[in-house]
C-alpha positions in Angstrom: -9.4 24.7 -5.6 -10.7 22.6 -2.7 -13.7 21.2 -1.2 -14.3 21.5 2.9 -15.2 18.5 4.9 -18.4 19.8 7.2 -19.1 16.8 8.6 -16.9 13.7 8.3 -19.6 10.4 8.6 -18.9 7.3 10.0 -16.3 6.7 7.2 -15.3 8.7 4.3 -12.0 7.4 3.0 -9.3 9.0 0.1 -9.0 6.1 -2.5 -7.8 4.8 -5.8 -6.9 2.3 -7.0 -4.7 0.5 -4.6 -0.8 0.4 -3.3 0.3 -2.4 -5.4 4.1 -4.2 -5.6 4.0 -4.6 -1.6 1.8 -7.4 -0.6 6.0 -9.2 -0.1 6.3 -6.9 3.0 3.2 -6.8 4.7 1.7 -3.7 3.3 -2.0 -4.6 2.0 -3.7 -3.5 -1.4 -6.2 -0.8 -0.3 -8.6 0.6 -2.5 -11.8 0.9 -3.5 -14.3 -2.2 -2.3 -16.5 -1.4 -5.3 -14.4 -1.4 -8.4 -17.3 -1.3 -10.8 -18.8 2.3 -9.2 -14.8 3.5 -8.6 -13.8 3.0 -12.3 -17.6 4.4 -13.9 -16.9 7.6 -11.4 -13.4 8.5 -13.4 -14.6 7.2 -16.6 -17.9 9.4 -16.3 -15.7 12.4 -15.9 -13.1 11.4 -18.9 -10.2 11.1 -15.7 -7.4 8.7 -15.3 -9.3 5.3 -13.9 -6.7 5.6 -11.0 -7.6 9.5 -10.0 -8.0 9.4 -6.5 -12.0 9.8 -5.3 -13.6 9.8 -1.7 -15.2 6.4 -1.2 -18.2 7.5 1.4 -19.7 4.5 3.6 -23.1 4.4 5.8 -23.7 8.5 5.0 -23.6 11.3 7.2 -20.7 13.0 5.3 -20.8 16.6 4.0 -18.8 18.9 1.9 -18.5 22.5 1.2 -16.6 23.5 -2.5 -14.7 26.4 -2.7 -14.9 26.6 -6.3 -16.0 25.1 -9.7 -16.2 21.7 -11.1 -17.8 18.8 -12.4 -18.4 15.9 -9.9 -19.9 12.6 -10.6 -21.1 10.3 -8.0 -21.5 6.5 -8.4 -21.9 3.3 -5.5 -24.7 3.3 -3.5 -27.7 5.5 -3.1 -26.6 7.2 0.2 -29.4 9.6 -0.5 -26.9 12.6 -1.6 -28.4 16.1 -1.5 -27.0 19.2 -3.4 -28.3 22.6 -1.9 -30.6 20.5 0.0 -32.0 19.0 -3.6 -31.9 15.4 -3.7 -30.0 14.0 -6.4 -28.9 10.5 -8.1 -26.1 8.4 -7.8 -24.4 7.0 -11.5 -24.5 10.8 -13.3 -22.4 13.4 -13.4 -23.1 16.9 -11.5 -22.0 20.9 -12.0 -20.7 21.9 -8.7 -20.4 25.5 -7.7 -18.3 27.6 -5.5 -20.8 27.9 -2.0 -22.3 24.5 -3.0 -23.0 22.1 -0.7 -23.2 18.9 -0.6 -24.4 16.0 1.5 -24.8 12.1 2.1 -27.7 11.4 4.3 -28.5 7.7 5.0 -28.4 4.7 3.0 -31.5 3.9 0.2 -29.9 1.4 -1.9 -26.2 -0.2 -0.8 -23.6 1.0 1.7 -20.6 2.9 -0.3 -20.8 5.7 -2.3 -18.0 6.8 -4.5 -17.3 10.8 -5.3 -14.9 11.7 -8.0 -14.4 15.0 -9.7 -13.0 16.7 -13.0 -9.2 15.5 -12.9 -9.3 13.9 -9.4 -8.6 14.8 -6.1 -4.9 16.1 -5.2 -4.2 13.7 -1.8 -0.5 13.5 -0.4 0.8 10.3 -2.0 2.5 6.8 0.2 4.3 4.2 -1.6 2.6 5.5 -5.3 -1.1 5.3 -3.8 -3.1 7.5 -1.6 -5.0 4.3 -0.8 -6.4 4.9 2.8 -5.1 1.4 5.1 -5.9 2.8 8.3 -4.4 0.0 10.2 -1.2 0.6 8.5 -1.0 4.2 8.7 -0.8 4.7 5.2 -2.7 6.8 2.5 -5.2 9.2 3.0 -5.5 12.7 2.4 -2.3 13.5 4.5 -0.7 10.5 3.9 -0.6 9.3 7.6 -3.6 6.7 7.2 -6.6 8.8 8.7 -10.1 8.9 7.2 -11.7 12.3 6.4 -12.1 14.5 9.6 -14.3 17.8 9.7 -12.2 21.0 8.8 -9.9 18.8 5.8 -9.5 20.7 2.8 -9.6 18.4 0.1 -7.4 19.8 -3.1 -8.4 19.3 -6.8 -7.2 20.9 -10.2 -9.0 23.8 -11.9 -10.5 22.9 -15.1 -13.3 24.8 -17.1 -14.7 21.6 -19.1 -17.7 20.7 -17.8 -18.8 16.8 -18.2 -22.3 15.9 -18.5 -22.8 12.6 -18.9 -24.8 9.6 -17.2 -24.9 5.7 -17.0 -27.8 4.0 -18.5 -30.4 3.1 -15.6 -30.4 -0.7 -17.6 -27.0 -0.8 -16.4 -27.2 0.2 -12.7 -26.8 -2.1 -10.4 -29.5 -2.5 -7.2 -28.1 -3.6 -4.2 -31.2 -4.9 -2.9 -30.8 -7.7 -5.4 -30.3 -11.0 -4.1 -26.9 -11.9 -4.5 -25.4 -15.0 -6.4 -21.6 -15.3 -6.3 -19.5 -17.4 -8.7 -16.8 -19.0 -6.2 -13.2 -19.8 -8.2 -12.2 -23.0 -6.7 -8.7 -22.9 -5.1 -6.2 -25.5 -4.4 -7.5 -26.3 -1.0 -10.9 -26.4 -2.8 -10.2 -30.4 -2.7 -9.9 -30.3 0.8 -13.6 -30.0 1.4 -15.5 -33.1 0.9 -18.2 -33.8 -1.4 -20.6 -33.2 1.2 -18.9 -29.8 2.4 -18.9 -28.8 -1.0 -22.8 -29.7 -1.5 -23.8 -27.4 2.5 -21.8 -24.3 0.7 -23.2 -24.2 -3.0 -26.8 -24.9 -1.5 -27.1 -23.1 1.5 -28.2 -18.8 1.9 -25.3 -17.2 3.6 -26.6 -14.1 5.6 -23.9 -10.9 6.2 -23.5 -10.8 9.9 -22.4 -7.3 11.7 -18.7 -8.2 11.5 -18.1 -6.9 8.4 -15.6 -3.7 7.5 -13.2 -3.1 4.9 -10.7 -6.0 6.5 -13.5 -8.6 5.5 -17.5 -9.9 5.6 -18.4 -12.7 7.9 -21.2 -15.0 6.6 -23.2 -17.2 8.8 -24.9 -20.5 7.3 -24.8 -24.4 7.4 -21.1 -24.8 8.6 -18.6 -26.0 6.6 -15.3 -27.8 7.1 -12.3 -29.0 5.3 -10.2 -31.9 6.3 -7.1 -30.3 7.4 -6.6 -28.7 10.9 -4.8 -25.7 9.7 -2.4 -24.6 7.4 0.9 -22.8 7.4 0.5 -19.4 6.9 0.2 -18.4 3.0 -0.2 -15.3 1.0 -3.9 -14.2 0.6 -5.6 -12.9 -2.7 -8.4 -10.4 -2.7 -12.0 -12.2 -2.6 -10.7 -14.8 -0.9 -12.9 -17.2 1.5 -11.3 -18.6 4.5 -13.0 -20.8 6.5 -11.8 -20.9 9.8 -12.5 -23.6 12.5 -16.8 -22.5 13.3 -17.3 -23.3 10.0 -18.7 -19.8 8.8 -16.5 -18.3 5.7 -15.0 -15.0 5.8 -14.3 -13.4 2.6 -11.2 -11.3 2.4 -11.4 -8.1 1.2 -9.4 -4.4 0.1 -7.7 -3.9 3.5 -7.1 -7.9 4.5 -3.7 -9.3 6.3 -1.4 -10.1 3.8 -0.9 -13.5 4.6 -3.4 -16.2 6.8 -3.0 -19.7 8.3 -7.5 -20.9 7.5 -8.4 -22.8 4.9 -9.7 -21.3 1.8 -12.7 -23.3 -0.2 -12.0 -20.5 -3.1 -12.4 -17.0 -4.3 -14.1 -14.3 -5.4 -13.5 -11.9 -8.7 -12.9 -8.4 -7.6 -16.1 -7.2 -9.5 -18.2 -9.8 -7.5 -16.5 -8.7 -4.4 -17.4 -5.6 -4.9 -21.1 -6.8 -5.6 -20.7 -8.1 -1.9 -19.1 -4.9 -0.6 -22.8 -3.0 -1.3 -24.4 -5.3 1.1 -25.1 -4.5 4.6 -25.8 -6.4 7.7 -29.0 -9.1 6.8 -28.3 -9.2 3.5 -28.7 -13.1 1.9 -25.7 -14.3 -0.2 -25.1 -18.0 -2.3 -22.8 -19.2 -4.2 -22.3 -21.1 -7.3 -19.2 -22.9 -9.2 -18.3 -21.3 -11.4 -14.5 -20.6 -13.2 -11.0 -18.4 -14.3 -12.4 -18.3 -18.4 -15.7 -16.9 -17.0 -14.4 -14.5 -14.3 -12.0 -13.5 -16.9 -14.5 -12.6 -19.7 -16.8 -11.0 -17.4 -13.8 -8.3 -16.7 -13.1 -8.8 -20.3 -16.5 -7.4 -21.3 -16.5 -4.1 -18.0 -13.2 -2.8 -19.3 -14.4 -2.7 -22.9 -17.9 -1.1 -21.5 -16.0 1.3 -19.4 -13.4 2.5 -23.4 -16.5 2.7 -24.9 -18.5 5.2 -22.0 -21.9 6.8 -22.1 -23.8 9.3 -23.5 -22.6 12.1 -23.0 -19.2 12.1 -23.6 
């Protein structure tokens, strides 16, 4: 039971939902940059959360199955094609054996997520096939290398079919603009009142510097009162703000540790919000807290128990 990678894209990646217990020794997270599409791709297809999916990015990534399943697709419009028929992301999708599918070119966002009936069968590294390139770690051999023409991409047989879609009211668009609530760290303090003012109040625009390591914003610079800082641990979301002024906010494949200071941080869901952005795209910020990060997870993970019609 496998598909056939025709054509690999710039960058189709094995994921779930990262290689946790390691950050101690240098080995980063991994994992999906769009938590909210990974998770509704499993949960649309009654899987584990974790079952390990393909997260697709920019397009240009093709696929030939071998035999039956369901699929689902969530993320980004990346304007998929089945048999050469167009079809939408945030559904699920009866695949064939001789199907074929493909991922054109972006519509709507930058990272598309494919899961199917009981997940993909990777090789697993450290209890994740979490793809960290730079580490040489997860993937679909194991060794850290993103999809390449001619991979055959294992999953289980299974004869139920899943039919079942999200509710267009709850679909994001990417071409929103984007307000993110920043949690105030402990360095948060070290940026003056006036600092603080510039970042809450200014449009950040995504430069071309982003990948899965981080995205580099460019605005009215910003600076903190201290010159550096010894090198600390580094959460996921995080913003640095290194000596230009411009913040950088850390995401799935980041260093584990970092010597910038950080104005705050980002909930993984509104990270993810970021991680559908391309190059151009306007981002601001606002204050905002822990109780209201945590209730806003609070509420997805009871959405995602309850699922969708459908099920």
């Amino acid at each position: 039971m496998s598909f056939e990678v025709l054509a690999p894209g710039m960058l189709a990646l094995m994921q779930d939902s990262g290689r946790r217990g390691y950050q101690h020794i240098g080995v980063t997270t991994g994992g999906p940059m769009d938590e909210f599409a990974f998770f509704w791709a499993n949960r649309l297809l009654d899987n584990d959360l974790n079952a390990p999916q393909i997260e697709i990015t920019f397009g240009g990534f093709s696929l030939l199955a071998h035999d039956d399943t369901s699929m689902a697709i969530t993320g980004g419009d990346l304007g998929a094609r089945l048999n050469n028929r167009d079809i939408r992301p945030w559904r699920t999708y009866r695949i064939s054996r001789g199907d074929r599918l493909e991922f054109t070119a972006p519509v709507n966002g930058l990272r598309a997520y494919l899961a199917v009936r009981g997940g993909f069968k990777p090789a697993m590294k450290l209890g994740s096939c979490a793809t960290v390139s730079r580490e040489g770690l997860g993937g679909l051999h194991g060794n850290g290398a993103k999809l390449a023409k001619g991979d055959r991409i294992g999953f289980a047989k299974t004869d139920n079919l899943v039919d079942a879609a999200l509710p267009d009211t709850e679909i994001p668009d990417y071409r929103e603009p984007l307000r993110l609530g920043l949690l105030p760290g402990y360095q948060f303090r070290h940026f003056p009142p006036v600092q603080r003012m510039k970042f809450f109040s200014d449009d950040y625009e995504v430069t071309q510097n982003i990948d899965r390591m981080g995205y580099r914003l460019q605005g009215d610079a910003i600076h903190s009162d201290l010159d550096g800082i010894v090198s600390e641990g580094i959460a996921y979301g995080a913003i640095q703000v290194p000596s230009d002024g411009q913040p950088i906010v850390l995401m799935k494949d980041r260093q584990t540790i970092g010597g910038y200071p950080k104005i705050g941080c980002l909930s993984a869901l509104d990270a993810g919000h970021l991680a559908q952005r391309g190059p151009g795209a306007s981002v601001s910020f606002y204050l905002g807290d822990v109780a209201g990060a945590e209730a806003q997870r609070l509420l997805f993970n009871r959405r995602l128990r309850l699922g969708v019609s459908g099920d």
